[in-house]
PDB file of N, CA, C and O in Angstrom:
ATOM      1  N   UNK A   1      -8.156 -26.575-109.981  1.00  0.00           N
ATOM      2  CA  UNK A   1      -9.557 -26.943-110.047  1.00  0.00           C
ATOM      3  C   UNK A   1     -10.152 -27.056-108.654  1.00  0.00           C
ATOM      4  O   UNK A   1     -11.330 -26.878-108.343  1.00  0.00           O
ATOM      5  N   UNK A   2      -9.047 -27.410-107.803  1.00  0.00           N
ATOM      6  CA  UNK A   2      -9.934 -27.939-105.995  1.00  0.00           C
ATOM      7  C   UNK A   2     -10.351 -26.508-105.614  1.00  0.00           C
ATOM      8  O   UNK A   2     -11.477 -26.371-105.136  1.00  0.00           O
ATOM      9  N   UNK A   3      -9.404 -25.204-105.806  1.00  0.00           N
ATOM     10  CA  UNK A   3      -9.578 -24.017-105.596  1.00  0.00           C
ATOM     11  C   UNK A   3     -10.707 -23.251-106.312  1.00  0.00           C
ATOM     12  O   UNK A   3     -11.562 -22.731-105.595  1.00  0.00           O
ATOM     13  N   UNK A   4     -10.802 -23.126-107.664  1.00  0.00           N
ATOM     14  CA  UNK A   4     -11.713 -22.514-108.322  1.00  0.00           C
ATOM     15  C   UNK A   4     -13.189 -23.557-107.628  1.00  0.00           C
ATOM     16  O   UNK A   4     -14.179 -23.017-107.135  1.00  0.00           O
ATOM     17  N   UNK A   5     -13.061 -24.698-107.716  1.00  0.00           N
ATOM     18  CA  UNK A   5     -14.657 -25.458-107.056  1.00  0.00           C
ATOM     19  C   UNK A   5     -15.351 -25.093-106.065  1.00  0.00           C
ATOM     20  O   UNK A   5     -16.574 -24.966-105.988  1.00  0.00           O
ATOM     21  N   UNK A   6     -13.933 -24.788-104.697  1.00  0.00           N
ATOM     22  CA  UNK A   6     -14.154 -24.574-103.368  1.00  0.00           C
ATOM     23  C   UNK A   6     -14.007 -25.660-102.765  1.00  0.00           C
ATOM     24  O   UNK A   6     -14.521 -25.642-101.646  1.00  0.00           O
ATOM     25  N   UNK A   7     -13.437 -26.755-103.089  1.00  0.00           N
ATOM     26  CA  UNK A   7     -12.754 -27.972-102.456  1.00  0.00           C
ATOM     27  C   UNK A   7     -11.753 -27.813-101.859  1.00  0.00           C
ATOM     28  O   UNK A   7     -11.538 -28.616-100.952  1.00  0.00           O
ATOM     29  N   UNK A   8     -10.936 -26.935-102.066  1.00  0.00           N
ATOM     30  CA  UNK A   8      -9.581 -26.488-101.126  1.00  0.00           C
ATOM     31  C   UNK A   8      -9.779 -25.004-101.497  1.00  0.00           C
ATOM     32  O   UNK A   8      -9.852 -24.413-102.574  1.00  0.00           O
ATOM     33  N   UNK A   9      -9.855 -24.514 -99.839  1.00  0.00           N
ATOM     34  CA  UNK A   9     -10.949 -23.458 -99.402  1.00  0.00           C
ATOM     35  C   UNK A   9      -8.992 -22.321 -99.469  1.00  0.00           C
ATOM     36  O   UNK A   9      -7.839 -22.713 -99.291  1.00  0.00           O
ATOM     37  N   UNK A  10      -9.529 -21.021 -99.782  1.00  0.00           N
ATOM     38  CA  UNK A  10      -8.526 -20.043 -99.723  1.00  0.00           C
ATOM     39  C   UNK A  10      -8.810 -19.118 -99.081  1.00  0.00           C
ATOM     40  O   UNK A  10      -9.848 -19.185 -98.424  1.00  0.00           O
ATOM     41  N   UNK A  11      -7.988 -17.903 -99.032  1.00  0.00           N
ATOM     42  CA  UNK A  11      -8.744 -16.609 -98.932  1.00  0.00           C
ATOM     43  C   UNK A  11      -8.503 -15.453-100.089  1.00  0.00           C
ATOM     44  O   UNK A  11      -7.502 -15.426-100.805  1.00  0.00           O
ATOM     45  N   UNK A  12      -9.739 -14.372-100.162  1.00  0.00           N
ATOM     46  CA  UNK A  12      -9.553 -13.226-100.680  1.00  0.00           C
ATOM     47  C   UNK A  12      -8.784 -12.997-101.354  1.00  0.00           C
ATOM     48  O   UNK A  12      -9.222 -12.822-102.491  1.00  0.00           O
ATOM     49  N   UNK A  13      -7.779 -12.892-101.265  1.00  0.00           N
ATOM     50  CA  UNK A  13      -6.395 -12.322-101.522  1.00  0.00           C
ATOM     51  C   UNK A  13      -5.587 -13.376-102.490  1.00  0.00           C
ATOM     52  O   UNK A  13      -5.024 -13.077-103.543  1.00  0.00           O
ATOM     53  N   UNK A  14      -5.655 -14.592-101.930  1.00  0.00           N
ATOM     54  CA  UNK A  14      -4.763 -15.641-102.691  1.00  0.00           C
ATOM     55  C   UNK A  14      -5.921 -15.947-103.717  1.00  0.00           C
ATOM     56  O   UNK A  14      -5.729 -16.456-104.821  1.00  0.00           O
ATOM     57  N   UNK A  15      -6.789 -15.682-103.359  1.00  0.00           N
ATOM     58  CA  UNK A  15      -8.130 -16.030-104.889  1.00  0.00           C
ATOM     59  C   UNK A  15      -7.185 -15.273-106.168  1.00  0.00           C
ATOM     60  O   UNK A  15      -6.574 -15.737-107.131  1.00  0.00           O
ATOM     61  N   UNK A  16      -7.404 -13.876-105.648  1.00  0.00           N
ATOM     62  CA  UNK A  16      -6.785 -12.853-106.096  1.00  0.00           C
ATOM     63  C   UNK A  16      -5.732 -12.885-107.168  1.00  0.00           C
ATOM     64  O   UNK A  16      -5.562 -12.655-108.366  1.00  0.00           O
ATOM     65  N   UNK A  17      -4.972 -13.394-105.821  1.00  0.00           N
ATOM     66  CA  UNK A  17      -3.177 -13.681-106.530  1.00  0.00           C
ATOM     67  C   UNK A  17      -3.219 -14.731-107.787  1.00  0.00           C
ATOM     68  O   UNK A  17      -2.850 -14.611-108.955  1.00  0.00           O
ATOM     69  N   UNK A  18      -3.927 -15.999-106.934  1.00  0.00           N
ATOM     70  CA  UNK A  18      -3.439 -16.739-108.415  1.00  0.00           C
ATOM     71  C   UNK A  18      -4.948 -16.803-109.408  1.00  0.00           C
ATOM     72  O   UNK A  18      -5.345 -17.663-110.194  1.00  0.00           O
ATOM     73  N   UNK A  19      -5.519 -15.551-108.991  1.00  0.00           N
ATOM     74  CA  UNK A  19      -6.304 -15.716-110.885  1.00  0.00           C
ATOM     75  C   UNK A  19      -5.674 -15.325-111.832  1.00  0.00           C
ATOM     76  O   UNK A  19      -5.582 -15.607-113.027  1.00  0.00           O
ATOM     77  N   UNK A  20      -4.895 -14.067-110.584  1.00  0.00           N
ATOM     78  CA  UNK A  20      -3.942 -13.263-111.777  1.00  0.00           C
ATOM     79  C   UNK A  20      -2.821 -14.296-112.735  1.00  0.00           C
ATOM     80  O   UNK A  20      -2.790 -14.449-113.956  1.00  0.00           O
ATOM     81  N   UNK A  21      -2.028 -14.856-111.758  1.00  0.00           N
ATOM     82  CA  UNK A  21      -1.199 -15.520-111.978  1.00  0.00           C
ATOM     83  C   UNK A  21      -1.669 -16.906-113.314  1.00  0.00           C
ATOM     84  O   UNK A  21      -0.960 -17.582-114.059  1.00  0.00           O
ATOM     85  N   UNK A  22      -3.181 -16.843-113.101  1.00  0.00           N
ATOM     86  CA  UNK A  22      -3.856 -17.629-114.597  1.00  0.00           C
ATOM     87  C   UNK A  22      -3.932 -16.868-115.219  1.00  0.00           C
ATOM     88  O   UNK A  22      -3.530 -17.285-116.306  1.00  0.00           O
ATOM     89  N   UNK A  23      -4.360 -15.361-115.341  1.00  0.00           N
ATOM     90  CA  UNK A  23      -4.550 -14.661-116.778  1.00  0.00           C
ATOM     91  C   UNK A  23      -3.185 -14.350-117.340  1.00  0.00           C
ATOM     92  O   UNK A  23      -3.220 -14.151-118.554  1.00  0.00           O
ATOM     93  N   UNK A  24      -1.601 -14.223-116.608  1.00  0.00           N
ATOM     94  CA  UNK A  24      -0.540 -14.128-116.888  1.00  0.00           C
ATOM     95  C   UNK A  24       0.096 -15.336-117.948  1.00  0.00           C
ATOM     96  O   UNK A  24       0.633 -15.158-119.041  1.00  0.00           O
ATOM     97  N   UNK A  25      -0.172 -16.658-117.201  1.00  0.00           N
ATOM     98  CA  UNK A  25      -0.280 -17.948-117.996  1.00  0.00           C
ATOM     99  C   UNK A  25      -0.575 -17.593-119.322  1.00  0.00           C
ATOM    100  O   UNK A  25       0.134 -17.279-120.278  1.00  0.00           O
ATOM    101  N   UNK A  26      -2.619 -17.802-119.044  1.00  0.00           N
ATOM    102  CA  UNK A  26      -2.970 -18.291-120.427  1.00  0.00           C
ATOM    103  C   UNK A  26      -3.214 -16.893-121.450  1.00  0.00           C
ATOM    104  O   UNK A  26      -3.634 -16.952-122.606  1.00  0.00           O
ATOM    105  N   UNK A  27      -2.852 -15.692-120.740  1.00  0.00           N
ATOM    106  CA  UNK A  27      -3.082 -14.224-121.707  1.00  0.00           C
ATOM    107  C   UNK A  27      -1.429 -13.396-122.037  1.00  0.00           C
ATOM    108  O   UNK A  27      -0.788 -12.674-122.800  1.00  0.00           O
ATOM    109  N   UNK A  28      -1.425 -13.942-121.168  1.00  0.00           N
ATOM    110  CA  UNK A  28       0.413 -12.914-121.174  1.00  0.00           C
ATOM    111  C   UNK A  28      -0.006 -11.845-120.985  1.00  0.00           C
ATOM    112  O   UNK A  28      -1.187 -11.501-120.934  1.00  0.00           O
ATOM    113  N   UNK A  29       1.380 -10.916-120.805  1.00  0.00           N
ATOM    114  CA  UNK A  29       0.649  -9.170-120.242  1.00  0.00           C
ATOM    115  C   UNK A  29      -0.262  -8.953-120.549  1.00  0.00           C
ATOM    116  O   UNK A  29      -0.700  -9.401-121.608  1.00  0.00           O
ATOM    117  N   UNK A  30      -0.961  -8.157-119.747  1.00  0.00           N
ATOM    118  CA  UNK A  30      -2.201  -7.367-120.091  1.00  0.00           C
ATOM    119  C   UNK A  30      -1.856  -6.114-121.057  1.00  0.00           C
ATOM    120  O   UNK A  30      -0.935  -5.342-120.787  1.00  0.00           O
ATOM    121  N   UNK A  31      -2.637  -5.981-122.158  1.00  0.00           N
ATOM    122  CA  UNK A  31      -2.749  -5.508-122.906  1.00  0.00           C
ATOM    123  C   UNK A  31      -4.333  -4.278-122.934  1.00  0.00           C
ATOM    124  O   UNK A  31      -5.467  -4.744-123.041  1.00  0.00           O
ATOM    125  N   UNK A  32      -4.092  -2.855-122.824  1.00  0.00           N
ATOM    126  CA  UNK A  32      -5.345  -2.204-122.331  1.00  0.00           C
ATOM    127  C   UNK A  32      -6.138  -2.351-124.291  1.00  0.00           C
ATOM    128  O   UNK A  32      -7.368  -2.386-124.322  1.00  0.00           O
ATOM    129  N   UNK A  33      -5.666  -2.395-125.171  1.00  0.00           N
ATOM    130  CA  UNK A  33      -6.168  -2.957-126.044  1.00  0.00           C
ATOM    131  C   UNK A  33      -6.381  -4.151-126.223  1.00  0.00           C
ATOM    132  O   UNK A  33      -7.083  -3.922-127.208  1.00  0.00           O
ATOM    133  N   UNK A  34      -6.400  -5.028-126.166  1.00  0.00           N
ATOM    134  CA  UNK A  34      -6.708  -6.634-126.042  1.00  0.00           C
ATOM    135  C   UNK A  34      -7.644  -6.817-125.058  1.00  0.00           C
ATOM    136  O   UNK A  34      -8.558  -7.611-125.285  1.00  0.00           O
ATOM    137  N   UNK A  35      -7.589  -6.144-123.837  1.00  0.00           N
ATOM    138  CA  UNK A  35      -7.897  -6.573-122.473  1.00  0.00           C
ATOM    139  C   UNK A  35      -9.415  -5.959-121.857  1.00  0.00           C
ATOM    140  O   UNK A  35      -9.357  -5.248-120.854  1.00  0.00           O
ATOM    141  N   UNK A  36     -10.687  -6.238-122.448  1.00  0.00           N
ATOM    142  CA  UNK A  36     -11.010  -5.210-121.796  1.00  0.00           C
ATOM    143  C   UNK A  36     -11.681  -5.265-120.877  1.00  0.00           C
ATOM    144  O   UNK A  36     -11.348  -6.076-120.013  1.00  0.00           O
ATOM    145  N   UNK A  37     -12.651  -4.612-120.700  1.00  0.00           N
ATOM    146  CA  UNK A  37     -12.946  -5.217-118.988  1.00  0.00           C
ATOM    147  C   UNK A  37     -13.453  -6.633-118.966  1.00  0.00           C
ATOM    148  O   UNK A  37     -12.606  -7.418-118.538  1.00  0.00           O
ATOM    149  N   UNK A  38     -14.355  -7.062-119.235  1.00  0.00           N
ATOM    150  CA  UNK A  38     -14.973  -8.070-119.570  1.00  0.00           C
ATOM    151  C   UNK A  38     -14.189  -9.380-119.615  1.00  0.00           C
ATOM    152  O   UNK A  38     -14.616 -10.398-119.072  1.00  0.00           O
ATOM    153  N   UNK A  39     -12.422  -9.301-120.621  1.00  0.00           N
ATOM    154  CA  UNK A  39     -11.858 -10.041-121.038  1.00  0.00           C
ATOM    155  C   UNK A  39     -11.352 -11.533-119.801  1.00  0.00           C
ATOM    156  O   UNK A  39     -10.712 -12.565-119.999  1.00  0.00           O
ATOM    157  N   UNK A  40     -12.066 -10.918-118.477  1.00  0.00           N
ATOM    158  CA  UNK A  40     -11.929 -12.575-117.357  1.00  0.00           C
ATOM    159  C   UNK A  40     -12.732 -13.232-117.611  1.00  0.00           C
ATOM    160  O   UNK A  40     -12.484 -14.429-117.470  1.00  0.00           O
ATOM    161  N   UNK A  41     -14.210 -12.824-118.153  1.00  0.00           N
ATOM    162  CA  UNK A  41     -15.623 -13.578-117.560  1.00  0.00           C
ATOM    163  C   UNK A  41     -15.291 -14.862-118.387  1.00  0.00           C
ATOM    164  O   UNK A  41     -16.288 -15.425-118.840  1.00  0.00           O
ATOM    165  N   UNK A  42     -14.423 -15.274-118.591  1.00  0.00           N
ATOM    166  CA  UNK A  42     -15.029 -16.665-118.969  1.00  0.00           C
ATOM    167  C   UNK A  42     -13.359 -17.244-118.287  1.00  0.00           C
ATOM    168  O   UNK A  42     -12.793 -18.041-119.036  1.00  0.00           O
ATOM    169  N   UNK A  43     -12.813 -16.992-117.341  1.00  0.00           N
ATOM    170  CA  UNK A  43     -12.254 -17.647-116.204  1.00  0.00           C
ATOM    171  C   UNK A  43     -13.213 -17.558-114.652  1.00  0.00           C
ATOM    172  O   UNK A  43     -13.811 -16.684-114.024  1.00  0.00           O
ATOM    173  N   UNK A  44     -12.868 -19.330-114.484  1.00  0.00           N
ATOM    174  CA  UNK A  44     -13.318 -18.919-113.136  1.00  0.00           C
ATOM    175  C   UNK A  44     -12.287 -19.855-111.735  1.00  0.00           C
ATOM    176  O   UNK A  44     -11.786 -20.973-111.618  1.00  0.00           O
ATOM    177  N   UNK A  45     -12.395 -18.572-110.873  1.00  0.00           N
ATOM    178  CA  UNK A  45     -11.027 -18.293-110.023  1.00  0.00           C
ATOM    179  C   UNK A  45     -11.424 -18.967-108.790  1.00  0.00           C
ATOM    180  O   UNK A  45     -10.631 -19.745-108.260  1.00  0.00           O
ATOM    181  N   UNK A  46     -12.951 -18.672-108.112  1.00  0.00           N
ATOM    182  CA  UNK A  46     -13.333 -19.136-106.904  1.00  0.00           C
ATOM    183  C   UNK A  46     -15.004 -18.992-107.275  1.00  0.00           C
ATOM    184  O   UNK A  46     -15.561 -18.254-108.088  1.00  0.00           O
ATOM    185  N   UNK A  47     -15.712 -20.288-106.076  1.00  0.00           N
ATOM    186  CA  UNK A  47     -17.257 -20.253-106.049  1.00  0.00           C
ATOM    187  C   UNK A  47     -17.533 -18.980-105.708  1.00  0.00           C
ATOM    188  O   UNK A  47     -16.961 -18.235-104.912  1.00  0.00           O
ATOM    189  N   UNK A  48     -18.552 -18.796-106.458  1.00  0.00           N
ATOM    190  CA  UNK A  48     -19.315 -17.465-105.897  1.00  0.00           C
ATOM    191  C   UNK A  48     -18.614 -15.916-106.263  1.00  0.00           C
ATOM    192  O   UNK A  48     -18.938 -14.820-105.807  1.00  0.00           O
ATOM    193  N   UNK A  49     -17.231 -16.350-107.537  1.00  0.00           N
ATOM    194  CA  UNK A  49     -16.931 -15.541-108.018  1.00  0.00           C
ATOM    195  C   UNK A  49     -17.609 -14.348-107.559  1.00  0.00           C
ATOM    196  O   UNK A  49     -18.803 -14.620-107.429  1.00  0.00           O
ATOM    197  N   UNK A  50     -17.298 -12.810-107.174  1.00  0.00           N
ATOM    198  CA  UNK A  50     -17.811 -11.386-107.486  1.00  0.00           C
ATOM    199  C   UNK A  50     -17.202 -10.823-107.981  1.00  0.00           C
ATOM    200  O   UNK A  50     -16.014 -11.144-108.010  1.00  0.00           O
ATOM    201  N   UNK A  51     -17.654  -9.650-108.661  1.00  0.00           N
ATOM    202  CA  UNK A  51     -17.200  -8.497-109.063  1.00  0.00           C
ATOM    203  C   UNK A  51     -15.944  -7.873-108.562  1.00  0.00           C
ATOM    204  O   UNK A  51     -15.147  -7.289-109.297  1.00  0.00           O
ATOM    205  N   UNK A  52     -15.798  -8.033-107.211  1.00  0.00           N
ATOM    206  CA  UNK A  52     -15.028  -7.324-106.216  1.00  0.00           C
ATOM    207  C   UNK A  52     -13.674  -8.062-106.515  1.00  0.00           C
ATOM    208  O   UNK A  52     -12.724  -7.376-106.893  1.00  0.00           O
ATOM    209  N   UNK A  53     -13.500  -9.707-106.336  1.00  0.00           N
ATOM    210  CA  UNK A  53     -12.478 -10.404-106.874  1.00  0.00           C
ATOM    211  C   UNK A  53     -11.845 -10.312-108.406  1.00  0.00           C
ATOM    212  O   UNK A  53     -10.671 -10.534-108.704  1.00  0.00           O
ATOM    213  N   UNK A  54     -12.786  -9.976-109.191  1.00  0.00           N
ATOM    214  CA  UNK A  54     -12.541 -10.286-110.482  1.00  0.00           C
ATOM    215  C   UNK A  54     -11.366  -8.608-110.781  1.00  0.00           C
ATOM    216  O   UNK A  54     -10.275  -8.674-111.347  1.00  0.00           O
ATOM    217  N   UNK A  55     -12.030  -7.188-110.189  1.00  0.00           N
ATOM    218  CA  UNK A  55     -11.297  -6.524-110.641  1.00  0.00           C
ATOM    219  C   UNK A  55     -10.653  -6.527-109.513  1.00  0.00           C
ATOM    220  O   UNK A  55     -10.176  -5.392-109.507  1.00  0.00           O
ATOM    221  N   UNK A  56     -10.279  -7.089-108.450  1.00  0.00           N
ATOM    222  CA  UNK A  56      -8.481  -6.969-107.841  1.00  0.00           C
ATOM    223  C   UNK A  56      -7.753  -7.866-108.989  1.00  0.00           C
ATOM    224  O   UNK A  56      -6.744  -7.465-109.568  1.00  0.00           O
ATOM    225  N   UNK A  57      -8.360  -9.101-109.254  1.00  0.00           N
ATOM    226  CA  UNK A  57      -7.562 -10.317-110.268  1.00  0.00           C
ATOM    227  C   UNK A  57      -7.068  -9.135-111.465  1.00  0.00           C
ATOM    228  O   UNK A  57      -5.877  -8.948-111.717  1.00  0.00           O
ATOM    229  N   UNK A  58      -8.142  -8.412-112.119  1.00  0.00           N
ATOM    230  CA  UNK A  58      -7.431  -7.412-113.392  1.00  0.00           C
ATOM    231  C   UNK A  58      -6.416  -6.504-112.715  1.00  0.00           C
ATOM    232  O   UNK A  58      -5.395  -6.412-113.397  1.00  0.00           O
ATOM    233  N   UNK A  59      -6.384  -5.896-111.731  1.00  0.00           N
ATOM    234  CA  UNK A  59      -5.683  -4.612-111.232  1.00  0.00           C
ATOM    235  C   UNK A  59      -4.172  -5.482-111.022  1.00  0.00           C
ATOM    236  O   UNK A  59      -3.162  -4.942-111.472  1.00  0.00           O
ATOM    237  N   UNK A  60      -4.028  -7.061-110.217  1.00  0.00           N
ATOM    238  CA  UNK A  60      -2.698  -8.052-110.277  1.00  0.00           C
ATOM    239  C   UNK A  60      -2.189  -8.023-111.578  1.00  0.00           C
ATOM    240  O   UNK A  60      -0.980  -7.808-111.663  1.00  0.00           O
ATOM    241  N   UNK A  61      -2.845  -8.194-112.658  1.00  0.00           N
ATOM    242  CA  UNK A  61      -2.818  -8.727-113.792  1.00  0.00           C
ATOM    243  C   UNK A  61      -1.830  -8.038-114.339  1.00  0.00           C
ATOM    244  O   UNK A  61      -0.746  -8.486-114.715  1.00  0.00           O
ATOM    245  N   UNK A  62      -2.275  -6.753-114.389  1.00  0.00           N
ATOM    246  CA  UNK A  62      -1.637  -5.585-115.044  1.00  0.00           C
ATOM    247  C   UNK A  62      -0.388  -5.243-114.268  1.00  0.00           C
ATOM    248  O   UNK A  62       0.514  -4.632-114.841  1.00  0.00           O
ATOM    249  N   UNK A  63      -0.253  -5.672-112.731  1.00  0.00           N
ATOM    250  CA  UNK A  63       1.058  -5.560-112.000  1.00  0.00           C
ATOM    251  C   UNK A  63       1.814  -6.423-112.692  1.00  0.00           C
ATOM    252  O   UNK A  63       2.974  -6.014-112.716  1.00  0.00           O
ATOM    253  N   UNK A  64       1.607  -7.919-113.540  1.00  0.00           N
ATOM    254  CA  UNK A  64       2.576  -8.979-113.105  1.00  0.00           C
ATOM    255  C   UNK A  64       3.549  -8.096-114.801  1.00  0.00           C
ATOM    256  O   UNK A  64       4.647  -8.513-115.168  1.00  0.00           O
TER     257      UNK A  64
END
């Protein structure tokens, strides 16, 4: 929660890492049927969320 608020400040990359590491949690593999693009918007990873974060977080997702 300190991370997604911006209370304990990260970077880029570790935004990245552990959104993925939440959609792994609470979705289990990514599934290209289950999953579709859309299927983050109602996680949120860091303030000021973008676009740009959200699909590195899907592109991890599908690595883990």
């Amino acid at each position: 929660q300190d991370i997604a608020s911006g209370r304990l400040p990260c970077s880029f990359v570790t935004h990245a890492l552990l959104g993925s590491y939440t959609l792994q949690a609470e979705l289990g593999d990514h599934d290209p049927e289950e999953h579709r693009l859309d299927y983050i918007s109602d996680f949120q990873f860091a303030p000021n969320q973008t676009k740009e974060l959200e699909e590195k977080v899907v592109e991890l997702h599908k690595s883990h």
